[in-house]
N, C-alpha and C positions, 0 to 999 in steps of 0.2 A: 539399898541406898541409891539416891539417884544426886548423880556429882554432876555438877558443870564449872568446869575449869576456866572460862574466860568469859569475859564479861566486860563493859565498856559502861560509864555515867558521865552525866554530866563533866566531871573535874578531868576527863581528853574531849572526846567525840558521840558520847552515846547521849542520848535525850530525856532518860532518867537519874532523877538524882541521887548521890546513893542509897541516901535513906529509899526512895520510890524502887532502886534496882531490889534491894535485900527482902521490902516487901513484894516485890511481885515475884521475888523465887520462890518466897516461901508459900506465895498461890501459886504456884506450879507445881507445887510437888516437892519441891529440890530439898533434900539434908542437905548440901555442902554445895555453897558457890563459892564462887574465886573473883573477886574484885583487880582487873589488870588493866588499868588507864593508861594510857601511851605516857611512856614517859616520866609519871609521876606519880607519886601515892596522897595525893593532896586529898583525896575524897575517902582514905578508911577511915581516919575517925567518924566522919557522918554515918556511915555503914554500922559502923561497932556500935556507939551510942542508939543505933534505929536496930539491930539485931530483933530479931523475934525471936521466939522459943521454938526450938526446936531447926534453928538452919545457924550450921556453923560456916562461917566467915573465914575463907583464905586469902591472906590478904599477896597481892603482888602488884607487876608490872610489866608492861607489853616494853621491848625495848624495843628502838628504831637502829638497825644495824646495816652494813654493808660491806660485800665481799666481791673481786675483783668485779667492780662495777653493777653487783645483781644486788636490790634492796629485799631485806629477808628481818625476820621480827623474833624476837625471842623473847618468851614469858618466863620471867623469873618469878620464885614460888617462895613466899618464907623467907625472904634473906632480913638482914637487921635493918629496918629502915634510916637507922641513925648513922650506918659505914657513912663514914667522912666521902672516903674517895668513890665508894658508886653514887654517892649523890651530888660531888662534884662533876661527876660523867654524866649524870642524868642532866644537870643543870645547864651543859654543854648544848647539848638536844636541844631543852626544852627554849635554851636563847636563842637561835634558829629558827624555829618555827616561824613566827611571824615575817623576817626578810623573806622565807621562802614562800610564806603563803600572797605575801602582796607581788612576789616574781609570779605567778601564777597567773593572778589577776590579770596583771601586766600582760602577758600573752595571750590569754583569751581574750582579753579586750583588744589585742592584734589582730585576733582571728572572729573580729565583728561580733563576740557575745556582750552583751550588754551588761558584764558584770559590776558591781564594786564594791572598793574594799568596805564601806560601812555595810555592805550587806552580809558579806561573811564575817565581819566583826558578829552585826546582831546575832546572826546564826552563832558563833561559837560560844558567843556570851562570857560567863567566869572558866569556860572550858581552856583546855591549852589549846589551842588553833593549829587546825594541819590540814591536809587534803582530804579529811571527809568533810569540813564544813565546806571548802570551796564545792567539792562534787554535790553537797546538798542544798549549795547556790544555782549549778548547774541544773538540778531538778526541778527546782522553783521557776526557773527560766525556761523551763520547757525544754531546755537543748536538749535532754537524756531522761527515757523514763523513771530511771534508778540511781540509787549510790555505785551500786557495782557498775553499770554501764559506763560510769563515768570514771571508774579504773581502768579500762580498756588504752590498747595503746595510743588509740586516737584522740585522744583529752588528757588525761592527769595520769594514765598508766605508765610504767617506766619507760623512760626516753620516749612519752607522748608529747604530742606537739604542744602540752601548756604545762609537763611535766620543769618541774626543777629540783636541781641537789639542795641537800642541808646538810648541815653537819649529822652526822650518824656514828655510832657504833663500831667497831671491829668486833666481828662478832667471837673470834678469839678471845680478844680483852674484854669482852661482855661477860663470855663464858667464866674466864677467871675472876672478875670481879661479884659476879654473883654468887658463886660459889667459896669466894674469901669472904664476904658477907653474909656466909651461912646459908644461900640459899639456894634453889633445886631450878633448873637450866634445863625449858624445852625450848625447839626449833618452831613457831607457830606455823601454822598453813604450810607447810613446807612443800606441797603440791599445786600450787591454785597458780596452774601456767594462765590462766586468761586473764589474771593480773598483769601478765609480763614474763619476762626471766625469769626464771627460778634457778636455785643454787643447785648446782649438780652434784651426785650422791657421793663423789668424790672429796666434795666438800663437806659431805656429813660425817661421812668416815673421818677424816680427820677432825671435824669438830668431837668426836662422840673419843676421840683418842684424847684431847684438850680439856676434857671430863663435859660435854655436854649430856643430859642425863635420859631424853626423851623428844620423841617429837611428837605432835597435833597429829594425829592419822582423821579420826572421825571430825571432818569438817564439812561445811555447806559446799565450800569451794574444790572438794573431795571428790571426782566419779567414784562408782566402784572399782574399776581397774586399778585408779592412783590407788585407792586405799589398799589394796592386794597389792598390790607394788609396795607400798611404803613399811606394811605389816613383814613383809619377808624382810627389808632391807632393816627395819628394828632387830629381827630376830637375828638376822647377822653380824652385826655391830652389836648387840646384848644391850638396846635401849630402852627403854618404856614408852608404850602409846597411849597416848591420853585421846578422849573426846570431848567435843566442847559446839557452844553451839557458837561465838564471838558476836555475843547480844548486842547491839546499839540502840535497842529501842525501837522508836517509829525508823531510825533511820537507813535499818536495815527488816528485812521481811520476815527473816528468818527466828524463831521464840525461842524464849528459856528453855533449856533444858531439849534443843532437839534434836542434840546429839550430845550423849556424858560419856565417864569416865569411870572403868573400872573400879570397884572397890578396893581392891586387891592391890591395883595400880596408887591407887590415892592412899592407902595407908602407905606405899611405898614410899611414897613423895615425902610426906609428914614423918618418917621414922628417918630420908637422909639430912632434912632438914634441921638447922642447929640455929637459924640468926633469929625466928621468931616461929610462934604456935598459931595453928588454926584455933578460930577466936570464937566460942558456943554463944549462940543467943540463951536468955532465960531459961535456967531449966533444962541446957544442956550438957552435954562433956567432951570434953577434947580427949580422944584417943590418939595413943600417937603408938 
């Protein structure tokens, strides 16, 4: 089986829509993807309804979170989409976005780029808007050849000069809210320092004691060392490592499926999960 656990459309930051994400996994190959839009689950039904035969549909969401000052993400896996109170939490988030993204603006247009905000409007379109449509303003503009470059600390990377706060997460009450929600709590990219800050393993230990259940090991944003780092410090704490490739489409280089997910690991995920079932296209079955 070939699993990819994170994935982005149209309904946060990624450039397909979901119906276009579910097909184009299912040309690559993938049995099992995972639908996890920042923020929101506004784009499974388009997903479920466009299913193909033969790739089953994990449905989640990337959370935007933060701890003593470092911003950190967490893919929640299967929880009930209807929890009252994780979706008054996500809603908190998702009202944010927008002040933060026209602060943004605000300051690169301080720092002489010729941004604005209907540009990153068109860019984000019916998406929730956040710093990847600003950074893929930024590449339009020629400032930055890439989305990632323009995470770096010198533009929109944490405490970068056009960086700004939103409301976020504790990723504590993340943890327990998804997990009162029925569903399955990993640490995303928990290494990708060329973002920024990253949370010290200090902080995982005690997330992974608050019941967080896994972190993202095989990522782009991954060297091999981080990953042989992150692998022993899973097997230490007794968590699960997932791989995944964090598709956005055109908006990122990186394709389906170029890095997955254990089988073994992914039945794990689907046997702790209680709020909701990975969803079979035609003709498929949901094993749990």
């Amino acid at each position: 089986m070939r699993i990819d656990l994170h994935t982005h459309s149209t309904a946060s930051d990624g450039t397909d829509t979901p119906a276009e994400l579910v097909a184009n996994a299912a040309a690559a190959g993938l049995d099992v993807v995972a639908l996890t839009d920042h923020d929101t689950v506004g784009g499974h039904q388009q997903a479920i309804d466009a299913l193909p035969e033969g790739l089953t549909l994990v449905t989640g969401a990337e959370l935007s979170c933060r701890v003593d000052g470092v911003g950190m993400h967490l893919l929640a896996y299967l929880f009930d989409p209807a929890d009252a109170e994780l979706e008054r939490a996500r809603e908190l988030v998702r009202d944010d976005r927008v002040p933060r993204a026209r602060e943004m603006v605000r300051k690169l247009r301080a720092l002489d780029v010729p941004i604005t905000w209907d540009q990153v409007a068109r860019i984000a379109g019916d998406g929730s808007v956040g710093r990847p449509h600003v950074a893929a303003a930024l590449v339009e503009l020629g400032v930055v050849p890439t989305v990632s470059d323009a995470f770096r600390p010198d533009w929109l990377g944490n405490g970068g000069r056009a960086y700004a706060e939103k409301h976020e997460f504790d990723p504590f009450e993340a943890v327990r809210l998804v997990k009162a929600a029925g569903g399955v709590a990993v640490f995303a990219h928990p290494g990708a320092a060329k973002r920024g800050a990253v949370v010290p393993e200090s902080t995982i230990a005690a997330l992974a004691e608050a019941g967080l259940d896994g972190i993202e090991v095989d990522h782009m944003d991954h060297d091999e060392p981080t990953r042989a780092r992150l692998r022993g410090l899973a097997r230490e704490l007794g968590l699960l490592t997932t791989g995944s490739s964090d598709y956005h489409g055109s908006r990122k280089t990186v394709e389906l499926g170029a890095y997955t997910t254990d089988p073994e690991i992914y039945g794990e995920i689907t046997r702790r999960a209680t709020g909701a079932f990975p969803v079979p296209g035609a003709g498929g079955a949901v094993r749990r």
